[in-house]
C-alpha positions in Angstrom: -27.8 59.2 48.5 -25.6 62.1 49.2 -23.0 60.6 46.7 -25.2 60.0 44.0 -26.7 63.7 44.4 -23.4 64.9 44.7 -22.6 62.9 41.5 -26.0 63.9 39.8 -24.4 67.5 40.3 -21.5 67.0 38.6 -23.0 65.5 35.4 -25.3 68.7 35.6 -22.5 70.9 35.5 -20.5 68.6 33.1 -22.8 68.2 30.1 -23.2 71.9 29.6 -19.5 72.4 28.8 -19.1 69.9 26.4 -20.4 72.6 24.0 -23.6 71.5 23.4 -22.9 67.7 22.3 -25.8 65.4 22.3 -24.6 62.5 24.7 -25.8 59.2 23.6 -27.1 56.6 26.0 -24.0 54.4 25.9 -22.1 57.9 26.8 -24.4 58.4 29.4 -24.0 54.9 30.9 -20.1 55.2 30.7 -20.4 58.6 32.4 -22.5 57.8 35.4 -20.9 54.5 35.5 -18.0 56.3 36.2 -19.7 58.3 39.0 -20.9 55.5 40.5 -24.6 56.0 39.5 -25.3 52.7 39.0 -29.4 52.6 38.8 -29.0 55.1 35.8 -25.9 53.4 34.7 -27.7 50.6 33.9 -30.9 52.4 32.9 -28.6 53.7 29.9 -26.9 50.5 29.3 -30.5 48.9 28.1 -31.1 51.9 26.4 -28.2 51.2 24.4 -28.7 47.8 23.5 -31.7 49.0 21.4 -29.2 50.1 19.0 -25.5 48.8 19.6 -26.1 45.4 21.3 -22.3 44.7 20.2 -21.1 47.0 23.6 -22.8 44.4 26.1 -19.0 43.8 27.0 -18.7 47.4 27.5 -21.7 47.6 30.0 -20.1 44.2 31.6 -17.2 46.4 32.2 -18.2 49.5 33.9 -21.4 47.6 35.8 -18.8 45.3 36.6 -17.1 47.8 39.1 -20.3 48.1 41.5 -20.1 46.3 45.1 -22.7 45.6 48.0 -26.4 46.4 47.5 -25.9 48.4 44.2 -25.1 44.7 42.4 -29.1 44.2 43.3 -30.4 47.7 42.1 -28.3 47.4 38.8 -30.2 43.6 39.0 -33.3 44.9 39.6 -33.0 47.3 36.4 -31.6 44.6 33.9 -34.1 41.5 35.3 -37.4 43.8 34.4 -39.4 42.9 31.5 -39.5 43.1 28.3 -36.9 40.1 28.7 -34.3 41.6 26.2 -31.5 38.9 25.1 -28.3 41.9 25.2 -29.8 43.3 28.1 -29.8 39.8 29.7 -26.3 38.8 28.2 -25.5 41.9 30.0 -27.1 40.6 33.2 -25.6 37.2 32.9 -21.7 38.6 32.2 -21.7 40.0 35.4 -23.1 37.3 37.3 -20.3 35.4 35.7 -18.3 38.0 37.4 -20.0 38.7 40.5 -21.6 35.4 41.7 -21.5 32.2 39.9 -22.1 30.4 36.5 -25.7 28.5 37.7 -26.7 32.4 38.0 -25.7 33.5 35.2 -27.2 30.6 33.1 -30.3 32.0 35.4 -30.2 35.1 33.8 -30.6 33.4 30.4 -32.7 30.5 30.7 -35.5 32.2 31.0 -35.5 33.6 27.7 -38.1 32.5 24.6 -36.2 29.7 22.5 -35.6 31.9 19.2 -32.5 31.0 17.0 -30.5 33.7 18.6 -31.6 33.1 21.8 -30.5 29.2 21.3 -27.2 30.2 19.2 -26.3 32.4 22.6 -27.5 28.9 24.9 -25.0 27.0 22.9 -22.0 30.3 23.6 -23.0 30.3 27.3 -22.6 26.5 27.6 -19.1 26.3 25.6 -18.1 29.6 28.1 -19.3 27.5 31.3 -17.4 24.6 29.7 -13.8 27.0 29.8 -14.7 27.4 33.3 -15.4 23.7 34.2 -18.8 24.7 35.3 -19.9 21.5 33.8 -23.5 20.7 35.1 -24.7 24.5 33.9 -23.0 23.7 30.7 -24.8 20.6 30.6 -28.3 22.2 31.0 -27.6 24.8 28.9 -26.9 22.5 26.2 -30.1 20.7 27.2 -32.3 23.6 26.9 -30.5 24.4 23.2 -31.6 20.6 22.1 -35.2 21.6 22.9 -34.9 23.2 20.0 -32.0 22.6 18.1 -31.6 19.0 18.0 -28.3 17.7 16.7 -25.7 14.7 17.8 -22.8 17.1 18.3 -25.1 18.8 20.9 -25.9 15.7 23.0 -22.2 14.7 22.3 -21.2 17.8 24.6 -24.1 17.8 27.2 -23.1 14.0 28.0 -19.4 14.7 28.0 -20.4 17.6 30.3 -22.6 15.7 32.7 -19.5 13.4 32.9 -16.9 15.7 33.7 -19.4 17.1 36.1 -19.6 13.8 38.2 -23.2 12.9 37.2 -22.3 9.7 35.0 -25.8 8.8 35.2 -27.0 11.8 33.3 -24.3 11.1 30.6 -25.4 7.7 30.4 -29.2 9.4 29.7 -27.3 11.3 26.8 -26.5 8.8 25.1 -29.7 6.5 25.2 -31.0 10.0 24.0 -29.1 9.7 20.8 -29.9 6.0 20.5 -33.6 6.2 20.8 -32.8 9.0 17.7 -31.3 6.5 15.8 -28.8 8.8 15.1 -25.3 6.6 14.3 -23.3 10.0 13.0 -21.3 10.1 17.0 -21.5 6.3 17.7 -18.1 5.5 18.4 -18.0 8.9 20.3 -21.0 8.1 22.2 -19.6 4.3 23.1 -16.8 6.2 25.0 -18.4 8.2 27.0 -21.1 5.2 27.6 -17.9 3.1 28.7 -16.5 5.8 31.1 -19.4 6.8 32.5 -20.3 2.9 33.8 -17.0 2.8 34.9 -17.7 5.7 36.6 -20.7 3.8 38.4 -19.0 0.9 39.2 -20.5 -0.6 36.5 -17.0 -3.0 35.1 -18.4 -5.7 33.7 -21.1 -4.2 31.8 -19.0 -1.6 30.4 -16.7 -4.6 29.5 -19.7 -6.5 27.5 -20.4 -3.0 25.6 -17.0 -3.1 24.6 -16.9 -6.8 23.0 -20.3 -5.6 21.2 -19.0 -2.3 20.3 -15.4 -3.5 18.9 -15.6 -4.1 15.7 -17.4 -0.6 15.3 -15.0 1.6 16.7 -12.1 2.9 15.1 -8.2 2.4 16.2 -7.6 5.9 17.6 -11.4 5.4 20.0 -10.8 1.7 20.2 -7.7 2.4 22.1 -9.3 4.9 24.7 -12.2 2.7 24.6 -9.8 -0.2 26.3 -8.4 2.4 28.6 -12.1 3.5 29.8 -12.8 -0.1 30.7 -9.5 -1.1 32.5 -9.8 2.4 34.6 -13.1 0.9 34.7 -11.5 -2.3 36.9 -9.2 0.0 38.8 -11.5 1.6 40.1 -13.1 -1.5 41.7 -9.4 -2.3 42.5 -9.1 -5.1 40.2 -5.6 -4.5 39.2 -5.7 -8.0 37.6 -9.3 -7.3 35.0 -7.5 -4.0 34.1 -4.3 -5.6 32.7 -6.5 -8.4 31.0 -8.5 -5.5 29.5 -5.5 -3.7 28.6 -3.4 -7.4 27.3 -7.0 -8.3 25.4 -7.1 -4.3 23.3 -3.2 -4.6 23.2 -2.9 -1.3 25.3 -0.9 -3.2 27.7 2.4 -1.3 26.7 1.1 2.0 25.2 2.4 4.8 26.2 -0.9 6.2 28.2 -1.5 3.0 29.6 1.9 1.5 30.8 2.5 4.6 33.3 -0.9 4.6 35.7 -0.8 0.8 35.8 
């Protein structure tokens, strides 16, 4: 309290001097950022997105430097309706920054699916990706298929689910794009079917999908396809299936097989 009166005071005194210039609200923001007003920091910031959305980094920035319970008043401002997409881009970089990416995917998933709103999903989920925040990734690439429903899409939330250790979800991808009877990622989608039942344990299935699958795939997603399987038999710790796997694809020798067996 005292700080911020203290603070209030010198912004009183300041403005005065600057010879009459009209501060605008992203000035403002800056300024009592600076002073560690952070309530009327961030009041200013949304302010400003009304008509330079393009300095959310900005207001990342200086919001950015507030600790302890200010993080929940400069919250409280940015969380209130109407639910603005800078304003919330705003709120979500610095949960990125403060707390975690499931929060920050928070901040945005509860916005109303318009094109820019899903074009910004699809940016948050390839940032969460960078982080290796797979499982938001995933759902934010599942709440951008609600709308915008494309194979590259489904492509990345199963590849995300899988990196994330929830083969089973990936494997739900992919009968996704099946029951689409869209063929444009097959050979794609066969890989990360393969990995992800080897991921469950699931050998000699994945082994079957790869006999039906063979003549389908190309060389370069044939060759990882082999690998996927053999791994596949490691991980049961048959040593013995994964060389026959490997022999069979003639991956026994390759380069990225020879050294892990």
């Amino acid at each position: 309290g005292e700080m911020t009166g203290s603070a209030d005071t010198v912004l009183t005194c300041a403005i005065p001097r600057l010879g009459g210039v009209k501060l605008t609200a992203d000035d403002l923001a800056e300024l009592k950022g600076a002073l560690g007003m952070w309530e009327a920091s961030a009041t200013n910031w949304r302010q400003a997105m009304s008509y330079a959305p393009y300095l959310e980094p900005s207001a990342v920035f200086v919001l950015g430097a507030a600790s302890g319970v200010a993080r929940d008043t400069i919250r409280g401002v940015l969380v209130a309706d109407p639910k603005d997409l800078s304003v919330r881009r705003i709120l979500s970089g610095l949960e990125l920054r403060w707390s975690s990416a499931r929060e920050a995917w928070n901040a945005l998933r509860v916005l109303t699916p318009t094109d820019s709103v899903v074009a910004a999903w699809l940016q948050f989920a390839a940032d969460a990706e960078e982080r290796e925040s797979w499982l938001v990734a995933r759902d934010a690439y599942a709440a951008a298929l609600a709308r915008d429903r494309k194979a590259s899409h489904v492509v990345r939330a199963a590849t995300a689910a899988l990196q994330g250790g929830e083969p089973a979800s990936a494997l739900a991808w992919t009968d996704s794009l099946v029951a689409w009877r869209d063929t444009s990622q097959a050979g794609t989608m066969s890989l990360i079917r393969l990995r992800a039942l080897g991921q469950l344990g699931r050998a000699a299935q994945a082994e079957s999908l790869l006999a039906v699958r063979w003549d389908a795939l190309d060389p370069v997603t044939r060759g990882d396809a082999v690998r996927a399987v053999a791994w596949a038999w490691v991980r049961m710790g048959d040593l013995p299936r994964a060389r026959q796997t490997l022999a069979k694809g003639g991956e026994e020798s390759g380069e990225r097989s020879a050294p892990w067996m």
